[in-house]
C-alpha positions in Angstrom: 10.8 -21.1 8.1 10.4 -24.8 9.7 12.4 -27.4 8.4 9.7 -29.2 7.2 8.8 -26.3 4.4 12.3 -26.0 3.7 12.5 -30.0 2.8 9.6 -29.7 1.1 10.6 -26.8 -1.5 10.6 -27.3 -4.8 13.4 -25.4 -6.7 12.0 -25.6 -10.4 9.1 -24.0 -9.0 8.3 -20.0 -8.7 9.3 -18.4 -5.9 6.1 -17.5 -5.6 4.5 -20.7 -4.8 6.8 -20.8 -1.2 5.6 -18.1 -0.9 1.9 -19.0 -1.3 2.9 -22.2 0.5 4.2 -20.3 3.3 1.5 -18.0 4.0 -1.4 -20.9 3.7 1.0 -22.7 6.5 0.4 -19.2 8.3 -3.0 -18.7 7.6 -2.1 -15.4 6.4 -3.4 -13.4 3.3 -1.7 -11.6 0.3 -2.6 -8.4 1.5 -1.4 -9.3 4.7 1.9 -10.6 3.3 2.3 -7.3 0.6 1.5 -4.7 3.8 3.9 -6.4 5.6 6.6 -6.3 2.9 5.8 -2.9 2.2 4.8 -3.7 -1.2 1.6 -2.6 -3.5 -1.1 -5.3 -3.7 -0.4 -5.3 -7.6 3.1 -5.7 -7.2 3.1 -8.1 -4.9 0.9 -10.4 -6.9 3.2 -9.9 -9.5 6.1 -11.4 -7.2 4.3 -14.6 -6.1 3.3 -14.8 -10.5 6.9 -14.3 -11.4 6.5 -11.3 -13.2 8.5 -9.6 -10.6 12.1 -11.0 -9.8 13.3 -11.1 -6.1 16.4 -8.7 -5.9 18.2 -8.3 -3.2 15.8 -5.4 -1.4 12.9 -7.8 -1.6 15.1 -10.8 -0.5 15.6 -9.0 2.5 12.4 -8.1 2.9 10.9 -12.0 2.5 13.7 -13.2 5.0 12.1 -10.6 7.7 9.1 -11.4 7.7 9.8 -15.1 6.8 11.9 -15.8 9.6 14.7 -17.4 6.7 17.8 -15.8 4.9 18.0 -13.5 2.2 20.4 -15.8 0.4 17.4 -18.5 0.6 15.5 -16.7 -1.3 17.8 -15.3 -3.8 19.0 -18.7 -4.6 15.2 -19.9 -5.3 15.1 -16.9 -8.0 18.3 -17.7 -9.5 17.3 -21.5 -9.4 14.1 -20.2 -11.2 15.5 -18.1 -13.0 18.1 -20.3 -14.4 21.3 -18.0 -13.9 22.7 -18.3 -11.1 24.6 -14.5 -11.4 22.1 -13.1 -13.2 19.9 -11.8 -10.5 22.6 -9.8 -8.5 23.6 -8.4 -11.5 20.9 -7.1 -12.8 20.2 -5.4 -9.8 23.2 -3.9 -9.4 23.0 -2.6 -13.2 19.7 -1.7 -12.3 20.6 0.8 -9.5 23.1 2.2 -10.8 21.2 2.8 -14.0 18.8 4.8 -11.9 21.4 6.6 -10.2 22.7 7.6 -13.6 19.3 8.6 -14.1 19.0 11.4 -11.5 21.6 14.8 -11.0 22.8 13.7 -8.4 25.5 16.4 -8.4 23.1 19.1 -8.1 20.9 17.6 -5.9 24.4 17.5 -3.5 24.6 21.3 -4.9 21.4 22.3 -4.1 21.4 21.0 -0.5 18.2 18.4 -0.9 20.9 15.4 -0.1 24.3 14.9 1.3 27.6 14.5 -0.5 28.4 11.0 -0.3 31.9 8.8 -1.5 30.5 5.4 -2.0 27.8 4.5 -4.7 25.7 2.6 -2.0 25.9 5.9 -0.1 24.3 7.8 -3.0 22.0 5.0 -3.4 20.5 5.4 0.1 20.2 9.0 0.0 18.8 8.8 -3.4 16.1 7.1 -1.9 15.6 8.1 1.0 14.7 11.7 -0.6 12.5 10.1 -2.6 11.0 7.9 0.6 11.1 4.4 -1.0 12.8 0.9 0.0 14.1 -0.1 -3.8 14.4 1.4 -7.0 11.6 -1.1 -8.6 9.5 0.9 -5.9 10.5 4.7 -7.1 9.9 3.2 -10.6 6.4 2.0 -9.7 5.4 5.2 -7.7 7.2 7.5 -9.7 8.2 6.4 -13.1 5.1 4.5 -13.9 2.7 8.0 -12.8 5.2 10.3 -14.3 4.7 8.6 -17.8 0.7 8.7 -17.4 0.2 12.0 -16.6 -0.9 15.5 -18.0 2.7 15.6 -19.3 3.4 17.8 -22.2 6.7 16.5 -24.8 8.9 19.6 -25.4 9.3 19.9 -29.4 12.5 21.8 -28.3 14.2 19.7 -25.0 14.1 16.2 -24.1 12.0 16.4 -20.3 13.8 13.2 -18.5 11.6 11.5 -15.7 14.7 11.2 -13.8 15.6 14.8 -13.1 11.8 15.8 -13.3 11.0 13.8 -10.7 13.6 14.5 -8.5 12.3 18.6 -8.9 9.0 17.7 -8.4 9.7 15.5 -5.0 11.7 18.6 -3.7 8.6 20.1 -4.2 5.8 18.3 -2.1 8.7 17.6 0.7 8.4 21.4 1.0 4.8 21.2 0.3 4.6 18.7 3.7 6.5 21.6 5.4 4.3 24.4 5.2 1.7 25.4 7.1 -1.4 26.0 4.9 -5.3 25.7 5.4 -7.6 23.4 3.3 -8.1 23.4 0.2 -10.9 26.4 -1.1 -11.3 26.5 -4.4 -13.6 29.6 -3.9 -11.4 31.6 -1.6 -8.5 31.2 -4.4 -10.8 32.8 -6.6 -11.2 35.8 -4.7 -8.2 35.7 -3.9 -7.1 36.8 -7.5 -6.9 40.1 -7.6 -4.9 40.2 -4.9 -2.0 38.2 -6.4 -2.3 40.1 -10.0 -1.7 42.9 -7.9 1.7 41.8 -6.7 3.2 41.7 -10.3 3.8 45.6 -9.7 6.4 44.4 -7.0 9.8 43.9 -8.4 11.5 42.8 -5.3 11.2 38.9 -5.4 11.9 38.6 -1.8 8.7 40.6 -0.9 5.8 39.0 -3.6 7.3 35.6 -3.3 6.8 35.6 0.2 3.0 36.9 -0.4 2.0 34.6 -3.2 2.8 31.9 -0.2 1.4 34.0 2.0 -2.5 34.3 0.3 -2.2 31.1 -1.6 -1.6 29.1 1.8 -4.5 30.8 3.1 -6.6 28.7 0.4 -4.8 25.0 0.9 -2.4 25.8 -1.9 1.3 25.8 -0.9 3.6 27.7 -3.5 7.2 26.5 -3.6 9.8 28.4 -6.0 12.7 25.7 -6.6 15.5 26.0 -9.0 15.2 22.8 -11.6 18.3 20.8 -11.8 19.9 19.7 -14.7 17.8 18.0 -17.2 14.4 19.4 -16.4 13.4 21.8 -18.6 10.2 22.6 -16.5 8.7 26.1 -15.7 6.0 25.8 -13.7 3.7 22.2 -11.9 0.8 21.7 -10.5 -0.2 18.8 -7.9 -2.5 17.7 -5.1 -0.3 16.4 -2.3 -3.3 15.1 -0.8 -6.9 16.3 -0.6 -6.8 19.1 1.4 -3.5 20.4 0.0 -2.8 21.2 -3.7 1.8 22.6 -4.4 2.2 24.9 -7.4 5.7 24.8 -7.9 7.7 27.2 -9.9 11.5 27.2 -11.1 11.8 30.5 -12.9 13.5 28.8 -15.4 13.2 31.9 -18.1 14.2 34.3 -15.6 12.2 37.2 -16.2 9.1 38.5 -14.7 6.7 38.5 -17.8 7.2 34.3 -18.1 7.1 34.2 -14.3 3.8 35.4 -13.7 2.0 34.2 -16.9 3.3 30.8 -15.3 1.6 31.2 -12.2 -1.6 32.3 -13.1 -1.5 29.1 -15.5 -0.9 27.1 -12.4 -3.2 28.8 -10.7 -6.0 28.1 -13.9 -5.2 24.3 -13.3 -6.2 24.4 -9.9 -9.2 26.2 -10.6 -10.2 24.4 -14.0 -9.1 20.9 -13.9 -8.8 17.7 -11.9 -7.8 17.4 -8.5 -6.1 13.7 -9.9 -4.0 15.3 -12.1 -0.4 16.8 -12.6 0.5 19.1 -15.2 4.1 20.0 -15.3 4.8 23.0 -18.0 7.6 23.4 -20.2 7.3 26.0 -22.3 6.6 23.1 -25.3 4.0 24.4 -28.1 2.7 20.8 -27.8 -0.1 21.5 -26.2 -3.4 20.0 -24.8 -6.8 21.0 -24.5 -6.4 21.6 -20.3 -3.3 23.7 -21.2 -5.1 25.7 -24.1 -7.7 26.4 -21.0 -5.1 27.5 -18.6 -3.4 29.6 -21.2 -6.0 31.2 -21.6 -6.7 31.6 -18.4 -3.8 33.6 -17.7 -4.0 35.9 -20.2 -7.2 36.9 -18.9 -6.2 38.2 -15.5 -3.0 39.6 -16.3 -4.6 41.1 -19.6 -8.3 41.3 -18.9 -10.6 40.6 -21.9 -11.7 43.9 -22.2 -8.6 45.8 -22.8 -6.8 42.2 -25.3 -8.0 44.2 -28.3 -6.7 47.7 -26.8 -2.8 46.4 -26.2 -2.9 44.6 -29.8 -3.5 48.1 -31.2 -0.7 50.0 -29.1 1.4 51.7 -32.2 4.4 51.1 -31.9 7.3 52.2 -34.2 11.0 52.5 -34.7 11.8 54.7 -32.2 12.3 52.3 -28.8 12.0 55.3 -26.6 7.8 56.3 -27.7 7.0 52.3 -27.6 8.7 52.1 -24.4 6.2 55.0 -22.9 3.2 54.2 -24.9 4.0 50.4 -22.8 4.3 51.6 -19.9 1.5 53.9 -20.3 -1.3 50.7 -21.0 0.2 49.2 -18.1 -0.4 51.5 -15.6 -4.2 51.9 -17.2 -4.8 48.2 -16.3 -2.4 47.9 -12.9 0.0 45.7 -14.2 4.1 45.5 -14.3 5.5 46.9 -18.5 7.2 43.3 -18.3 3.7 41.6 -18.8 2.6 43.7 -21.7 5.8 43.2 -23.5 5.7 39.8 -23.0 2.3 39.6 -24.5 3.0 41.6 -27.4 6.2 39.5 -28.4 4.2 36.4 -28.1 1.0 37.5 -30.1 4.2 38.7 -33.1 3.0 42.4 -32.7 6.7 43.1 -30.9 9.9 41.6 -32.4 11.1 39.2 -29.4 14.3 41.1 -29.3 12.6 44.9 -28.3 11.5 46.4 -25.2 12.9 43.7 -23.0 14.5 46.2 -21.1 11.3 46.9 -18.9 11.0 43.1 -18.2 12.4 42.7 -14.8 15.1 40.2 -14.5 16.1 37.7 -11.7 19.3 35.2 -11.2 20.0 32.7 -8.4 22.1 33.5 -5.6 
């Protein structure tokens, strides 16, 4: 900054006007300026109207490109402001507010950051996974979309943005990773059969890797990713860009009957819905009409329309032994694993939720 603008400043004044002052004397735009300070057009708008206070990330950022100190700028806030600790504190309540926010401990657990002593050290990594400069950023990139979207309100558990977010950004970093082709709506389609097919395999380690496999094949990339504390979600679905769409799966409920039934609903998404969208499922019964569809979707391939009306009318009776075979018989009628049937029947009140489980297949973490 010359000397001249720095006489010249007005303290009473928004920030924002030496800032507008500033880039006139540079012949510079606001987009110019907000590309520069690696801020959104909106929000930088909002900085130069007040509506956004300078904190200590963005004083930094205004001294950079500037050419003047971050305490300049942090002292025309408070000035404007009219608290002179206000500012600073609020940020730092702020941060740490967010860091309170996420689970942190598991992410450490769960290998997606490092263990870290100092709370600015957990800050950085914090952000850093989550590839942003500030926490006003993650809350305008995440926080602000997370509360927009296809997001269905458990009636059972409370779905916090922090720890969802935090799955879901595991998620599309591993997404980036993978090697798939574009997006084909058509070829995923075909491609159907050939995943309903793998429900047969009980070994996790085999149809895990060839749902990736065939679903990479059509620009989707399937991630499996244990949800840390405080998300309740089972299943997401969401374009990483154009030509890539992540289904994401946590096998929260730990058997095979709510695994698949969540995949294929993924899969319905994809298929039915837009490619804008993210729908993250929790096993709510608040439900809207794009999950009715993909409910419904997924109870047609694994139980195909034809034969719904045959498994309501399996007889089943006391003895666990002659429903177990009469199960397992329909199954093998229609290629599909007993787990699937039972889980049907439990949900649909023709089987007691606590019979026949034994021929779900069941998975734990390692």
């Amino acid at each position: 900054m010359t000397n001249t603008m720095t006489m010249n400043v007005n303290w009473n004044s928004r920030p924002g006007d030496t800032i507008v002052d500033l880039l006139e004397y540079r012949g510079l735009s606001i987009d110019d300026f907000a590309a520069a300070i690696e801020l959104s057009l909106n929000k930088a708008e909002k900085l130069i109207n007040g509506e956004v206070e300078i904190d200590l990330q963005i004083a930094e950022k205004l001294a950079d490109f500037f050419g003047s100190s971050s305490s300049f700028w942090m002292g025309r806030e408070v000035r404007y402001r009219g608290n002179p600790a206000r500012v600073v504190r609020n940020s730092l309540k702020s941060n740490q507010d967010w860091l309170d926010s996420l689970p942190v401990r598991d992410m450490i657990k769960f290998g997606w950051i490092k263990a870290s002593r100092s709370r600015d050290e957990r800050l950085k990594a914090c952000l850093d996974f989550f590839a942003v400069p500030s926490v006003p950023d993650w809350q305008e990139e995440y926080k602000n979309n997370l509360t927009a979207i296809a997001f269905r309100t458990s009636d059972t558990f409370e779905n916090k943005i922090g720890p969802v977010s935090v799955w879901l950004r595991y998620g599309i970093i591993k997404a980036q990773e993978m090697s798939c082709k574009p997006w084909d709506r058509a070829r995923l389609i075909s491609k159907i059969p050939e995943l309903r097919a793998l429900t047969s395999e009980k070994d996790p380690g085999v149809f895990i890797d060839e749902i990736q496999r065939i679903c990479a094949s059509c620009g989707v990339a399937v991630i499996v990713a244990r949800a840390p504390s405080g998300c309740r979600a089972s299943g997401a679905t969401y374009f990483v860009d154009d030509a890539r769409a992540l289904i994401l799966l946590s096998f929260r409920f730990k058997a095979d009957d709510q695994f698949w039934f969540t995949f294929f609903h993924e899969i319905g998404h994809l298929i039915l819905h837009d490619k804008q969208a993210l729908f993250v499922e929790d096993g709510s019964s608040v439900t809207s009409d794009e999950e009715e569809e993909a409910n419904k979707f997924a109870r047609n391939v694994l139980i195909p329309q034809e034969l719904f009306n045959e498994m309501l009318s399996i007889k089943l009776d006391a003895k666990e032994i002659t429903n177990a075979r009469r199960v397992m018989k329909f199954s093998k009628k229609i290629n599909i694993c007993p787990g699937v049937v039972v889980g049907q029947l439990q949900f649909h009140k023709i089987l007691p939720y606590n019979r026949l489980n034994k021929l779900k297949n069941r998975y734990e973490w390692q």
